[in-house]
DSSP file (Angstrom, degrees, kcal/mol; ACC not computed):
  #  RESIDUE AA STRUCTURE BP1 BP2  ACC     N-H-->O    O-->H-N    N-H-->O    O-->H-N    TCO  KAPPA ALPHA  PHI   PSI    X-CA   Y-CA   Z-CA
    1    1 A X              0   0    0      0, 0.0    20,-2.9     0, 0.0     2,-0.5   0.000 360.0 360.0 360.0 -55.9   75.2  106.4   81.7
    2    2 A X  E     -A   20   0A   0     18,-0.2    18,-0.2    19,-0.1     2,-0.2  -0.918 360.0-152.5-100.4 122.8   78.7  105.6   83.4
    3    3 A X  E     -A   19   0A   0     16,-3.3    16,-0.5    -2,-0.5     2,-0.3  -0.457  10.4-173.3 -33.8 129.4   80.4  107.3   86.2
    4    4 A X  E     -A   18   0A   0     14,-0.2     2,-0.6    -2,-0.2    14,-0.2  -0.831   5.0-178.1-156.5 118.2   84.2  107.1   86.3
    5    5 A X  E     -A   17   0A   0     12,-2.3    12,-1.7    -2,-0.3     2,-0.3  -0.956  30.2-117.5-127.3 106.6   85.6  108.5   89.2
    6    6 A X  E     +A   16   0A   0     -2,-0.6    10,-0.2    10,-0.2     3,-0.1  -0.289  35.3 168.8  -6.2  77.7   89.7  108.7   89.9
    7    7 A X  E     -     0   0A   0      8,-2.2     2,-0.3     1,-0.4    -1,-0.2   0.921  68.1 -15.9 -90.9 -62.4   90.2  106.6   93.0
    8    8 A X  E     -A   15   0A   0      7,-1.2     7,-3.2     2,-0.0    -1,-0.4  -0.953  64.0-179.4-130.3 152.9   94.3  106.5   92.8
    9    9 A X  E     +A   14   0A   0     -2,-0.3     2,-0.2     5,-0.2     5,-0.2  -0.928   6.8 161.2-156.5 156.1   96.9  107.3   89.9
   10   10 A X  E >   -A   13   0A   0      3,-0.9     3,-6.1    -2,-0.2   123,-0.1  -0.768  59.4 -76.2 177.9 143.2  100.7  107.2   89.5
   11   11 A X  T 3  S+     0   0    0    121,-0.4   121,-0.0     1,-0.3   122,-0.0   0.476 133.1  15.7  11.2 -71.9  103.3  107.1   86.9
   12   12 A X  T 3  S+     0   0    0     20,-0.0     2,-0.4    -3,-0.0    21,-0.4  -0.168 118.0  67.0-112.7  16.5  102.5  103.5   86.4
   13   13 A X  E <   -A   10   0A   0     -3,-6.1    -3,-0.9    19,-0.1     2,-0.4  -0.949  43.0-177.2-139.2 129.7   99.1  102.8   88.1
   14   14 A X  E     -AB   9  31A   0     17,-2.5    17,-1.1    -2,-0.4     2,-0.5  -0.917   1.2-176.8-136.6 145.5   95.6  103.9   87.5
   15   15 A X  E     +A    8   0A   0     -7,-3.2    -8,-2.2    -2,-0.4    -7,-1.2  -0.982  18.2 177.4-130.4 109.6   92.7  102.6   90.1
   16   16 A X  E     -A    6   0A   0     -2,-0.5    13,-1.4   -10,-0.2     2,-0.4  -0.811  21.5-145.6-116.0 160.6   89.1  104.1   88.5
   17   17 A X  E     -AC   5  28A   0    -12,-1.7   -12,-2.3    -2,-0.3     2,-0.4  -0.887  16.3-152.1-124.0 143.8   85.4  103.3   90.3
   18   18 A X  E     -AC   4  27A   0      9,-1.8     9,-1.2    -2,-0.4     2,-0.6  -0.995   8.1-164.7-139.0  85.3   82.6  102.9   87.5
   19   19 A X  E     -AC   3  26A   0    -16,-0.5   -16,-3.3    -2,-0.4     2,-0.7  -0.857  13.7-151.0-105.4 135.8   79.1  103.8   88.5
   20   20 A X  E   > -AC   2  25A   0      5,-2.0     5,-1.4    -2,-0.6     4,-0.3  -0.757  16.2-153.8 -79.0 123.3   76.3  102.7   86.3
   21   21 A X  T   5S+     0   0    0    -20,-2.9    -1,-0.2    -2,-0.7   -19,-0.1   0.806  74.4  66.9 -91.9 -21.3   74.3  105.5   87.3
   22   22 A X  T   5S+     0   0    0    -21,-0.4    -1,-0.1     1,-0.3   -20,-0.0   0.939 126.7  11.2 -44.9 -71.6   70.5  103.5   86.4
   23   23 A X  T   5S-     0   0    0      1,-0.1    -1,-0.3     0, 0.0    -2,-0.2   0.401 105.4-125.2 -94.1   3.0   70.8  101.3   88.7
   24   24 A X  T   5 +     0   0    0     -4,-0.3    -3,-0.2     1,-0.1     2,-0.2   0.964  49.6 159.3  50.0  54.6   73.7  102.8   90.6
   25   25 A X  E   < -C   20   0A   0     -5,-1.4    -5,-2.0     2,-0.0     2,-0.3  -0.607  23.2-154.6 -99.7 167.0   76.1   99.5   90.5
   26   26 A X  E     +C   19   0A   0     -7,-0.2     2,-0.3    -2,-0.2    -7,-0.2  -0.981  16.9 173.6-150.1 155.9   79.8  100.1   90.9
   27   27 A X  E     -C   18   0A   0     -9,-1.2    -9,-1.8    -2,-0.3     2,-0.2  -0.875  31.3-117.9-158.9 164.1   83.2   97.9   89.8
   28   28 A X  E     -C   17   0A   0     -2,-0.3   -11,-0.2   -11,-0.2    24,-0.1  -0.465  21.5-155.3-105.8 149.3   86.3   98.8   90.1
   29   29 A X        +     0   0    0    -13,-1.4   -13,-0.2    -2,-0.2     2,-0.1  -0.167  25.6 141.6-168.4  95.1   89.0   99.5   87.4
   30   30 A X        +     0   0    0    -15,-0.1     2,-0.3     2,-0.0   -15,-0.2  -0.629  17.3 171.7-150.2 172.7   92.3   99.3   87.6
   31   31 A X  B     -B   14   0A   0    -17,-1.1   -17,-2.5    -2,-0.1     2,-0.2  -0.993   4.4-173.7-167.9 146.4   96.2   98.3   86.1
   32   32 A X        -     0   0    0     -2,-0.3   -19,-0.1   -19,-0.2     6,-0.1  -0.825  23.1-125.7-156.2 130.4   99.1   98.6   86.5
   33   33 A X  S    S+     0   0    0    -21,-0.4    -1,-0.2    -2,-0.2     2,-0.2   0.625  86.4  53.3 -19.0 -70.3  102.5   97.7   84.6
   34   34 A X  S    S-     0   0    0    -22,-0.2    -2,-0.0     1,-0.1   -22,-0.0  -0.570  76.3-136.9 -86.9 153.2  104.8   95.6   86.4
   35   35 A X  S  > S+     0   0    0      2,-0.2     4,-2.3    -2,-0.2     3,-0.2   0.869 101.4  55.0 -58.2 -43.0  103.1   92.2   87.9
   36   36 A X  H >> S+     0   0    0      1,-0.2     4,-0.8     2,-0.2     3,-0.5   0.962 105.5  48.2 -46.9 -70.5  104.8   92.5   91.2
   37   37 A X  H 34 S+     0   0    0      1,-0.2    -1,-0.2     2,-0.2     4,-0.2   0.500 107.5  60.3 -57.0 -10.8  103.5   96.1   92.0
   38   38 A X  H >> S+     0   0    0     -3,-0.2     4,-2.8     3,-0.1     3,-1.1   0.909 104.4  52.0 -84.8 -30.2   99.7   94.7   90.8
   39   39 A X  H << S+     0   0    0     -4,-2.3     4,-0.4    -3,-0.5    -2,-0.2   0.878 111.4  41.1 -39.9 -38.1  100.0   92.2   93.7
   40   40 A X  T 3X S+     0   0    0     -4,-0.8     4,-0.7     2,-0.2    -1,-0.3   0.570 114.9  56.2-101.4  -1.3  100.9   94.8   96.3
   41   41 A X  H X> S+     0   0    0     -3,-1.1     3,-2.8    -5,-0.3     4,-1.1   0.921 111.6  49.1 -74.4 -64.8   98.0   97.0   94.4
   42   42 A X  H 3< S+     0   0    0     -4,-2.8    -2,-0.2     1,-0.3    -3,-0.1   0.230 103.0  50.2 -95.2  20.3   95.9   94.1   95.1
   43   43 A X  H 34 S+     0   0    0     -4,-0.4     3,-0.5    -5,-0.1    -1,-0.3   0.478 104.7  61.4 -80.4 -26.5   96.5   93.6   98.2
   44   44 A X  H X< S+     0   0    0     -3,-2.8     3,-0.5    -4,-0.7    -2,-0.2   0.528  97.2  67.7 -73.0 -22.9   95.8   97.5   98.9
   45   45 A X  G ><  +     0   0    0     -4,-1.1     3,-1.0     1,-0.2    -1,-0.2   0.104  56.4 130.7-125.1  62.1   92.4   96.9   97.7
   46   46 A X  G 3   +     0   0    0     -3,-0.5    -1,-0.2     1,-0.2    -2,-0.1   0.587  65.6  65.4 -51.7 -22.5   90.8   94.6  100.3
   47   47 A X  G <  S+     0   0    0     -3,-0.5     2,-2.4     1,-0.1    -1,-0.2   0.816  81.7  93.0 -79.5 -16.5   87.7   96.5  100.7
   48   48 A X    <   +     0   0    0     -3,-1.0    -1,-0.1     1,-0.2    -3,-0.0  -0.205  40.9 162.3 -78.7 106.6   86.6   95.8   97.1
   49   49 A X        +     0   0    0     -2,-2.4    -1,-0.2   -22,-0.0     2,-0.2   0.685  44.6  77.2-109.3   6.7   84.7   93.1   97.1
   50   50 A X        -     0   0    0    -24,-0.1     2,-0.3     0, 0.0   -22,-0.1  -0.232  60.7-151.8 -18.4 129.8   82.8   93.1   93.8
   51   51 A X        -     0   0    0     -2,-0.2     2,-0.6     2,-0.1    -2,-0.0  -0.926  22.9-121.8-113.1 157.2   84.6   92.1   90.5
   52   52 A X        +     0   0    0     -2,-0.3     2,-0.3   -24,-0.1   -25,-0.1  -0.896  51.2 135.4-115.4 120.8   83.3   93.5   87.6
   53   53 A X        +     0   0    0     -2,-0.6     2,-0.3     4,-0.0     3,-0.1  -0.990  27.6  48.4-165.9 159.4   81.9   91.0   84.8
   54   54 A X  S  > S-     0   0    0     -2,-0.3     4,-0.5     1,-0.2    -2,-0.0  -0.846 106.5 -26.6 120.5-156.9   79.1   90.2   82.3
   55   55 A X  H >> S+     0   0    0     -2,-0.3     4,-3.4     2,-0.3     3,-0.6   0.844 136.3  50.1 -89.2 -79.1   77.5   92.5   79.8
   56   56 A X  H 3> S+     0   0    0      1,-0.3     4,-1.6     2,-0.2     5,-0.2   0.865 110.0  47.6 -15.7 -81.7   78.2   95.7   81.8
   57   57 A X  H 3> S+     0   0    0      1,-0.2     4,-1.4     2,-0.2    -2,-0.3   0.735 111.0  50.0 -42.6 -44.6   81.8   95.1   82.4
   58   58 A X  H <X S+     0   0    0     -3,-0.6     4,-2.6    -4,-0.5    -1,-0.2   0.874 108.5  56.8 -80.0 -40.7   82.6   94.0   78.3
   59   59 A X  H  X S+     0   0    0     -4,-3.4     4,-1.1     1,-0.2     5,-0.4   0.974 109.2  47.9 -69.3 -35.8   80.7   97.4   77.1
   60   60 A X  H >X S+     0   0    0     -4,-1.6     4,-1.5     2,-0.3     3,-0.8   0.894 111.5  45.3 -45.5 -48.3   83.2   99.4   79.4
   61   61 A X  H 3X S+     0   0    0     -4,-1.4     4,-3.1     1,-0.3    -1,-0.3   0.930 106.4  56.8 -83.7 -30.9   86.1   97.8   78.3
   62   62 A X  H 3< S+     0   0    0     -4,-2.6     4,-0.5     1,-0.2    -1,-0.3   0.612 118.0  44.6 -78.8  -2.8   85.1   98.1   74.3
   63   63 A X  H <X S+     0   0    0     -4,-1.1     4,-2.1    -3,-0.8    -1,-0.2   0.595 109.7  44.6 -97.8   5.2   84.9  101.8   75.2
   64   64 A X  H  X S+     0   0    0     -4,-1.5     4,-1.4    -5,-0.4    -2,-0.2   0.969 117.3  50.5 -66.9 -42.2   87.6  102.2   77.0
   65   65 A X  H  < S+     0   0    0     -4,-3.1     3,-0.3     1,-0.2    -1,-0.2   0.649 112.5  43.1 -30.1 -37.0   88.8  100.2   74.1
   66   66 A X  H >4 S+     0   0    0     -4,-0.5     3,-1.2     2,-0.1     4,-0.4   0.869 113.7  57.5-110.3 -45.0   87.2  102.7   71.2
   67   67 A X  H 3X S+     0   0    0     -4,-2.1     4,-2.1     1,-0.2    -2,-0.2   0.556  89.0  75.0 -61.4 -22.9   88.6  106.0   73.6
   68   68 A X  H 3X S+     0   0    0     -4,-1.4     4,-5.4    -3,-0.3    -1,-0.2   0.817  93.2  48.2 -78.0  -2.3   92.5  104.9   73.5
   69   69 A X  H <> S+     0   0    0     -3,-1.2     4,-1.6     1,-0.2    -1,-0.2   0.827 110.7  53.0 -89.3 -11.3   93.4  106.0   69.8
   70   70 A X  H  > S+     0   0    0     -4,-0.4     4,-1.8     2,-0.2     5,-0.5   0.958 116.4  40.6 -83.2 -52.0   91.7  109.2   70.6
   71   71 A X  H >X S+     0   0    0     -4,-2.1     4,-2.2     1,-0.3     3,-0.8   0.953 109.8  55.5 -45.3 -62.2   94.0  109.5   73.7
   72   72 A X  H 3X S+     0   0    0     -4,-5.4     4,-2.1     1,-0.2    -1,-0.3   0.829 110.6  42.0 -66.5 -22.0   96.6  108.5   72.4
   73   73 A X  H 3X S+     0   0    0     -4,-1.6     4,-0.5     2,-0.2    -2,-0.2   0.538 110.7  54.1 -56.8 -22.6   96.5  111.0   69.6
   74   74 A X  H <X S+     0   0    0     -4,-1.8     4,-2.9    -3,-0.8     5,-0.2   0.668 110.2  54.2-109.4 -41.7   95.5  113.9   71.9
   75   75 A X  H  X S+     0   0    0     -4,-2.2     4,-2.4    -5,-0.5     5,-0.4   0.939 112.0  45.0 -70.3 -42.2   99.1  112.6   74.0
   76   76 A X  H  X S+     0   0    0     -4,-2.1     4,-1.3    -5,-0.3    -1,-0.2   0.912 113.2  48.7 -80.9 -21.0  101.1  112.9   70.9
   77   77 A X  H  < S+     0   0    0     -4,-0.5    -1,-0.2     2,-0.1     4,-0.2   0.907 122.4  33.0 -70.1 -36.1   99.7  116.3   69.8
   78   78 A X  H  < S+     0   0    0     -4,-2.9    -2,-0.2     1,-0.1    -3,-0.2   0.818 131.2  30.7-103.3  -6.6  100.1  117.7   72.8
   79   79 A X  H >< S+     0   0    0     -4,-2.4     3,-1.0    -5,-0.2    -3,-0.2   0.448  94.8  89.5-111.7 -34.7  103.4  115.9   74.1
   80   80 A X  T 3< S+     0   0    0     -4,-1.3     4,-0.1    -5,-0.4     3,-0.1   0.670  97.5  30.1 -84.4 -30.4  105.3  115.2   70.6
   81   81 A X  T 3> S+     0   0    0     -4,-0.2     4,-1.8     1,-0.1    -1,-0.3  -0.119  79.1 136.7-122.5  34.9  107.4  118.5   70.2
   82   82 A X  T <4 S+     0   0    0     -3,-1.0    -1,-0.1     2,-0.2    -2,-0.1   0.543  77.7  36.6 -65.2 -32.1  107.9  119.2   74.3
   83   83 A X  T  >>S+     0   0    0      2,-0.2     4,-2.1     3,-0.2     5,-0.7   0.894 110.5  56.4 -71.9 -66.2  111.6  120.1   73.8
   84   84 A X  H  >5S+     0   0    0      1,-0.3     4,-1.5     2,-0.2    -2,-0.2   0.941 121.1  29.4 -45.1 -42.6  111.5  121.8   70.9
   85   85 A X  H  X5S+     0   0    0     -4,-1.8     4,-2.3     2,-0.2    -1,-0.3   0.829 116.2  58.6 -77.2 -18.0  108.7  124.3   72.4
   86   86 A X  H >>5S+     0   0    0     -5,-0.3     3,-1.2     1,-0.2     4,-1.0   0.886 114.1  43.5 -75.9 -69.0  110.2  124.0   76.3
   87   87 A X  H 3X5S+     0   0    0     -4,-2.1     4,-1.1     1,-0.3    -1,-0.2   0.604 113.7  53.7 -69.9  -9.5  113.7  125.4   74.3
   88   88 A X  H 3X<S+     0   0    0     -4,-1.5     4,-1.6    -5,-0.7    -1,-0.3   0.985 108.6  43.2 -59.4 -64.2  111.6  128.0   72.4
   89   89 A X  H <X S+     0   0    0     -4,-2.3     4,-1.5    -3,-1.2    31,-0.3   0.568 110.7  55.6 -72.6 -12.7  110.0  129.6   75.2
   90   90 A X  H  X S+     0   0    0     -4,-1.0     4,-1.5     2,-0.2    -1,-0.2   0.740 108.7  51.9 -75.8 -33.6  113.4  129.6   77.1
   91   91 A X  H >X S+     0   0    0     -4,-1.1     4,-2.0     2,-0.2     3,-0.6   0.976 116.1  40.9 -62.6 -55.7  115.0  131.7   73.8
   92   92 A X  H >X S+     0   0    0     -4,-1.6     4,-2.0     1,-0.2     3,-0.6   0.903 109.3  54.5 -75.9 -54.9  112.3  133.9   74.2
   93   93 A X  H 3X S+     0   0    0     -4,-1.5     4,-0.7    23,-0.3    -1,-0.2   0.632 115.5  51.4  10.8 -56.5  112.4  134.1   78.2
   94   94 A X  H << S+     0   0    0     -4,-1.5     4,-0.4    -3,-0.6    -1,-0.2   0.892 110.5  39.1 -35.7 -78.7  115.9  135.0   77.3
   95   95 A X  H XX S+     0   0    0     -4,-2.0     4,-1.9    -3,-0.6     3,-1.6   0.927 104.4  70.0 -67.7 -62.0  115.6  137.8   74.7
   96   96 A X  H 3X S+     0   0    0     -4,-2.0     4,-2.5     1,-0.3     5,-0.4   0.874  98.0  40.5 -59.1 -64.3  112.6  139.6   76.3
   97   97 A X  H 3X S+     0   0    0     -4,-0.7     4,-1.3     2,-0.3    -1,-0.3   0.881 112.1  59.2 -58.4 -13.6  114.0  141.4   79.7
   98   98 A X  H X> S+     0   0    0     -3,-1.6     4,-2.1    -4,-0.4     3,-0.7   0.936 115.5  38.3 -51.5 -47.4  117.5  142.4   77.6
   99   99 A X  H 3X S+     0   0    0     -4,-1.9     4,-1.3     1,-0.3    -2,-0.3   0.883 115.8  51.3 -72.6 -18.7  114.8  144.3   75.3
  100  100 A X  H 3< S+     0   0    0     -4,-2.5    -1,-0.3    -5,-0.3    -2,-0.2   0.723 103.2  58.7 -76.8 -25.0  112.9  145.3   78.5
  101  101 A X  H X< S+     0   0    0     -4,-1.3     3,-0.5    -3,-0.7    -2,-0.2   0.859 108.5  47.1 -64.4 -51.6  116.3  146.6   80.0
  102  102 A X  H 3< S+     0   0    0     -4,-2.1    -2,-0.2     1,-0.3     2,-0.2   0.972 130.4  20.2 -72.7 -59.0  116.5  149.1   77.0
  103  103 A X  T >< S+     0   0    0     -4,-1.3     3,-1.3     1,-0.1    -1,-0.3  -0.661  72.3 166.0-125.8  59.2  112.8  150.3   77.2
  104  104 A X  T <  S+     0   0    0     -3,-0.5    -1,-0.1     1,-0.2    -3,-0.1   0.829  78.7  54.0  -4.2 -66.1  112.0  149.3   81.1
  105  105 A X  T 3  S+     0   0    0      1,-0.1     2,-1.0     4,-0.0    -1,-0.2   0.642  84.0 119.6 -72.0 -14.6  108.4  151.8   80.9
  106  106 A X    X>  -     0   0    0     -3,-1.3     3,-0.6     1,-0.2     4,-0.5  -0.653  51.8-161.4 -77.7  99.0  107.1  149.8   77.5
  107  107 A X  H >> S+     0   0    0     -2,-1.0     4,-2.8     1,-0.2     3,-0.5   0.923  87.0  48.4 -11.3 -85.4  103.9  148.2   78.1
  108  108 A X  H 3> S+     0   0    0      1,-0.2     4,-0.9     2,-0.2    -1,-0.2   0.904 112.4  48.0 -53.5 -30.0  104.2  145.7   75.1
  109  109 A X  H <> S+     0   0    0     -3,-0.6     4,-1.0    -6,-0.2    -1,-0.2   0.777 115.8  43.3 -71.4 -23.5  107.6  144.7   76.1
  110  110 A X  H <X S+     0   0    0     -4,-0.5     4,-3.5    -3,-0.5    -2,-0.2   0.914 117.8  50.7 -85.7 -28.7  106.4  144.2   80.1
  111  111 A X  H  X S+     0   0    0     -4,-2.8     4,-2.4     1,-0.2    -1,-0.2   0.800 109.0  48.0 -72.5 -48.7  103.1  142.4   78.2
  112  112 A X  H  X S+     0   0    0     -4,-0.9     4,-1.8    -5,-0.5    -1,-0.2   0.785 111.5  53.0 -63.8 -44.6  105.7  140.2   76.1
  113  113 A X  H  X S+     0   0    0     -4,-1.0     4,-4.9     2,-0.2     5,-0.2   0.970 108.9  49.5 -58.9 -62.0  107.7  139.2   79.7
  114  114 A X  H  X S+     0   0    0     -4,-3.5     4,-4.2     1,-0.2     5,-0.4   0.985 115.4  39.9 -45.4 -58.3  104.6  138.2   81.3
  115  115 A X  H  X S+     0   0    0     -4,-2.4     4,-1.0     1,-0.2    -1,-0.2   0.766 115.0  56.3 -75.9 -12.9  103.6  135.9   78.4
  116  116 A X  H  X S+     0   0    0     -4,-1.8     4,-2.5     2,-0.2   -23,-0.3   0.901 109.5  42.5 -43.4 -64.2  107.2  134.8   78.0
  117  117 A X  H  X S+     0   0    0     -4,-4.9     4,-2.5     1,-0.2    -2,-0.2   0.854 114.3  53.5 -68.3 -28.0  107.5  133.6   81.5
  118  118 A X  H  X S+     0   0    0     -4,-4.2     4,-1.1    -5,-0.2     5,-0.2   0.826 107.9  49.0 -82.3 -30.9  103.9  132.0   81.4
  119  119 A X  H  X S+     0   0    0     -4,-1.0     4,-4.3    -5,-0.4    -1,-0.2   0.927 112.5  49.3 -56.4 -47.6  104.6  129.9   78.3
  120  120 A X  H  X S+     0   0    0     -4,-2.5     4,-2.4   -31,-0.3     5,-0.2   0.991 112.6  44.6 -57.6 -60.3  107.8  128.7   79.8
  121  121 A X  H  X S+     0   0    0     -4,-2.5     4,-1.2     1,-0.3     5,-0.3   0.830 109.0  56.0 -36.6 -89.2  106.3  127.8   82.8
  122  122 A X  H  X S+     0   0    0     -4,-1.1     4,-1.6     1,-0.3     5,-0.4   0.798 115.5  43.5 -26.5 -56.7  103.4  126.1   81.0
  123  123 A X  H >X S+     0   0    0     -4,-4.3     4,-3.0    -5,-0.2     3,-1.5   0.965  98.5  60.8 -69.1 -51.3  106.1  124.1   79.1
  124  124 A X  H >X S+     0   0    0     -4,-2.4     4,-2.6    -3,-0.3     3,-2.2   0.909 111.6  51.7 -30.2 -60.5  108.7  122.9   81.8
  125  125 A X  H 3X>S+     0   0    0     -4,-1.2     4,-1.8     1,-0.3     5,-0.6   0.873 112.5  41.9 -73.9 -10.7  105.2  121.0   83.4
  126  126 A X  H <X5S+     0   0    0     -4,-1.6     4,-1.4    -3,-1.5    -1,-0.3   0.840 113.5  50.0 -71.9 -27.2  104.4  119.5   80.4
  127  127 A X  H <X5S+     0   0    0     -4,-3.0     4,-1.1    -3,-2.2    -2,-0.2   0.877 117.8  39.3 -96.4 -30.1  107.8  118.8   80.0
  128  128 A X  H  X5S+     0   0    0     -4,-2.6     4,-0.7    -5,-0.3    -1,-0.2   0.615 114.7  56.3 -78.5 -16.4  107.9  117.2   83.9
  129  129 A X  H >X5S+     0   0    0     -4,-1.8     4,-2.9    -5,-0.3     3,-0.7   0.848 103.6  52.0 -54.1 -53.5  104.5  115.6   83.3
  130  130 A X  H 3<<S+     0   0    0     -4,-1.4     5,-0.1    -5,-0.6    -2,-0.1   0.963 114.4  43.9 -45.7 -44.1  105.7  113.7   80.3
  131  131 A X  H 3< S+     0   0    0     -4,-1.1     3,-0.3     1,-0.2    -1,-0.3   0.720 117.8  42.4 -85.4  -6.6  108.6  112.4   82.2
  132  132 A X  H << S+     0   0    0     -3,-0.7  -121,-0.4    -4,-0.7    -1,-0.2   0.419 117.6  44.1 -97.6   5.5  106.9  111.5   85.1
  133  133 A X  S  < S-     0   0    0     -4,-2.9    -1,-0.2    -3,-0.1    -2,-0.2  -0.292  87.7-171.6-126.7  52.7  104.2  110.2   83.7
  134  134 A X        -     0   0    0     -3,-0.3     4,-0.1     2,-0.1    -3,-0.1  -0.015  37.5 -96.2 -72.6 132.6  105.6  107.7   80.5
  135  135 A X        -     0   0    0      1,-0.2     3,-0.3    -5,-0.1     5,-0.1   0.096  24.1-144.1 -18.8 147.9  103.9  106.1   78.0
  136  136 A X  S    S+     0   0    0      1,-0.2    -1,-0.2    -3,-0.1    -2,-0.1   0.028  98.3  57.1-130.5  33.7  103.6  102.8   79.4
  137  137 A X  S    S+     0   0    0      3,-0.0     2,-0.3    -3,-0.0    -1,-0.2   0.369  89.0  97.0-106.3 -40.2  104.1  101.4   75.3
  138  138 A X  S    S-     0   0    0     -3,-0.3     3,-0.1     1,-0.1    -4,-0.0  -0.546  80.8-134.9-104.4 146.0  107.2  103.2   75.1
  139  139 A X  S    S-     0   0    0     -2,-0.3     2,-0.2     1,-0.2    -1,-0.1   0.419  71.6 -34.1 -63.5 -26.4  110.2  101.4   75.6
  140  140 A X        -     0   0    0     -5,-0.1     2,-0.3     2,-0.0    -1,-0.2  -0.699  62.1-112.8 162.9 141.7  112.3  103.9   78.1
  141  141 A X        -     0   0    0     -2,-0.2     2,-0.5    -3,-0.1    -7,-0.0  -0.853  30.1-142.4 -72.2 135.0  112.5  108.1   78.3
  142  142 A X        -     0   0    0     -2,-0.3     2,-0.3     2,-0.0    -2,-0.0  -0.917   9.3-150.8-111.9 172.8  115.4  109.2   77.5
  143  143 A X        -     0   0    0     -2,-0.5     2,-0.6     2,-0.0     0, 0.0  -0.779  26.0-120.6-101.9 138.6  117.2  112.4   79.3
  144  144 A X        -     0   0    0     -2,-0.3    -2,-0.0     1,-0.1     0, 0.0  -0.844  30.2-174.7 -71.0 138.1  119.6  114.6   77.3
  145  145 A X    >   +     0   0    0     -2,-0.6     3,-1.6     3,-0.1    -1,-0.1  -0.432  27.2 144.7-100.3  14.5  122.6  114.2   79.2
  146  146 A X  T 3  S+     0   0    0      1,-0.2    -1,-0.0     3,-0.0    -2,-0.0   0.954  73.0  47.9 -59.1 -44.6  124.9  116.7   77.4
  147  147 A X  T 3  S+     0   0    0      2,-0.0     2,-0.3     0, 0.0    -1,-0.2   0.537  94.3 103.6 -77.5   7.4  127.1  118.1   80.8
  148  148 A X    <   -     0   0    0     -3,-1.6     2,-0.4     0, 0.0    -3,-0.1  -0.770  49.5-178.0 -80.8 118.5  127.6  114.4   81.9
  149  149 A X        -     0   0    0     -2,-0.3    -3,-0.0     2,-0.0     5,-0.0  -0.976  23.5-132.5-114.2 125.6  130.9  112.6   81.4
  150  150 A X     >  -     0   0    0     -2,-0.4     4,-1.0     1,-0.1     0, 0.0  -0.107  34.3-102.0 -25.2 162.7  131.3  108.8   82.5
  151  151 A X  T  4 S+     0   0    0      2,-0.2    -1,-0.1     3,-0.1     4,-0.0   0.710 118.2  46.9 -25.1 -51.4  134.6  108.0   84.7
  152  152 A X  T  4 S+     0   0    0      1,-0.2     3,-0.2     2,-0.1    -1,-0.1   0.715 106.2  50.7 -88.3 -42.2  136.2  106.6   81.8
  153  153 A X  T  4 S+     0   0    0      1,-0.2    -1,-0.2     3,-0.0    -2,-0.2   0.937 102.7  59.9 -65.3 -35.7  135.7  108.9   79.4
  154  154 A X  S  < S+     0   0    0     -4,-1.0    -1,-0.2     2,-0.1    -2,-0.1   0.509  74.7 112.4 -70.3 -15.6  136.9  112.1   81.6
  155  155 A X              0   0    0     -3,-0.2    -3,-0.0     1,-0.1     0, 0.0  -0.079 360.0 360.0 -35.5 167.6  140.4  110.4   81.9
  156  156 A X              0   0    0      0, 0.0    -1,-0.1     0, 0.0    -2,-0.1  -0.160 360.0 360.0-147.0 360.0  143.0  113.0   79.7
């Protein structure tokens, strides 16, 4: 019934096009966090010259409405233990080429490497999506910071 086609996305913006495919109407749909940066959003989008309201528009938004707990559930399953697993697959990353050093010609250890290095991988971008892309609910990311010292604090 609806279309929804990506026009632009960023950290903090998303800009969607909506075609009602009967009748092949189109609106625009789009947000963005701070108020300043939607001004200069909406200044960027001078060709649109459509707004989208009525009937149409309110069923869109009650599903976008009905689609965020699903989202957001689907962000925290796959997003909620992102450390714990990024430092997992780095243990493991670790351990396999020592034991591949011992037995170099074993299949199941080279088998083990591969799927080592592709899990890791696979986390680090989840683990750089999450932070480059942040809930826009949540309050701040924070970074561990363990090898960092203030000024003050590094005095002796």
């Amino acid at each position: 019934m609806f279309r929804v086609e990506v026009v632009r996305h960023s950290g903090q913006l998303v800009h969607c096009r909506v075609i009602h495919n009967p009748d092949n109407s189109m609106f625009y749909v789009y947000d963005h966090n701070d108020s300043d940066r939607r001004i200069e959003m909406w200044s960027d989008l001078k060709d649109i010259g459509d707004k989208g309201e009525g009937y149409a528009m309110f069923r869109i938004m009650r599903n976008l409405e009905h689609i965020k707990p699903g989202l957001r559930d689907l962000n925290q399953r796959k997003f909620r233990d992102i450390d714990t697993k990024e430092s997992q697959a780095r243990e493991k990353l670790d351990t396999v080429p020592d034991l591949l050093q011992t037995d170099p010609m074993n299949i199941h250890l080279q088998k083990l490497e591969k799927e080592a290095k592709d899990e890791h991988a696979k986390q680090i971008n989840s683990l750089i999506l999450r932070l480059s892309v942040p809930d826009r609910n949540s309050a701040s990311v924070s970074l561990s910071s363990n090898n960092l010292e203030s000024p003050e604090h590094s005095k002796a």
